[in-house]
N, C-alpha and C positions, 0 to 999 in steps of 0.2 A: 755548761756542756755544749750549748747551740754554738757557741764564739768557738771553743778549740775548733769543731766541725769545719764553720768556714775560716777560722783558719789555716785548718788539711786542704782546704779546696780552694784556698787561694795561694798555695805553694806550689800551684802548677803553671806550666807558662802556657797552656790550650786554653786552660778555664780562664785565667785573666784576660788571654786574647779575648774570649767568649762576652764576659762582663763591656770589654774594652768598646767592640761593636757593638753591645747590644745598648751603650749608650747612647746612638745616633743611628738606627738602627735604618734610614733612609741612606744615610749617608755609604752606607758599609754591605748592604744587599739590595738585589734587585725584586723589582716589583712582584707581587706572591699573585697568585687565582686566589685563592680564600685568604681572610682575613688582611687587616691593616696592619704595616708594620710596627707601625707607635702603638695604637690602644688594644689588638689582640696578639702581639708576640712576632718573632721570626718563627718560622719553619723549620722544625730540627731538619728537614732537611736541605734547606738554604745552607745552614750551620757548618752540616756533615762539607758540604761543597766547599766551602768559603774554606774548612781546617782542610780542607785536601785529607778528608781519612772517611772510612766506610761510615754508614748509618750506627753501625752496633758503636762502634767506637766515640763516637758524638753524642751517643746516646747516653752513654756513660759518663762523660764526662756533666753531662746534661744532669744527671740523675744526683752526682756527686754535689754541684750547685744548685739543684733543688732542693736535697736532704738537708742541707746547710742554711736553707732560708737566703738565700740570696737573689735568686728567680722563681718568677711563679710560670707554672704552665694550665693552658689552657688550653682545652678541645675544640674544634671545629671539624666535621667531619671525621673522615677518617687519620685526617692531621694532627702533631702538637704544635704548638705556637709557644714559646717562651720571652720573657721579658724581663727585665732587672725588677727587684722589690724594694725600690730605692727606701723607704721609711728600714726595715732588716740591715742596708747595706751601710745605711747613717749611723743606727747603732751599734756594729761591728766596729766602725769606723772611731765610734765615742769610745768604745771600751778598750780598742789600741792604744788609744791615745791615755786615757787615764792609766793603764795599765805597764806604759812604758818610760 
């Protein structure tokens, strides 16, 4: 059931974008006040910026690749910081592969 999930939420072209940065996540946004971009996440609203769309709308798209095990989020203050869950994103990836 988790695998259809993300792959609902990898048939979008924001959220792949999203995955896409948050691989190199230095390379792809600019420096944050709280947290590191590698070991505590981007900034949903780094995110919202980068997609040129509102906060609610990142946010969703945000929500959809969480619920899918693909990213994890994380608090700091009153911020969330998101990050790829690369071990989830290897086994989606396995189970493509066997399954196609």
């Amino acid at each position: 059931m988790k695998t259809q999930m993300a792959l609902r939420a990898l048939a979008n072209d924001r959220r792949l974008q999203i995955l896409e940065w948050l691989k190199q996540p230095r390379k792809h946004f600019r420096p944050q006040v709280d947290g590191d971009l590698v070991e505590d996440g981007v900034c949903g609203v780094l995110i919202a910026e980068k997609l040129g769309v509102s906060q609610p709308t990142a946010s969703e798209h945000l929500k959809i690749l969480l619920q899918a095990g693909l990213i994890e989020a994380k608090r700091i203050k009153q911020w969330t910081f998101y990050k790829r869950d690369e071990t989830r994103i290897k086994k989606v990836k396995q189970t493509i592969v066997r399954c196609v």
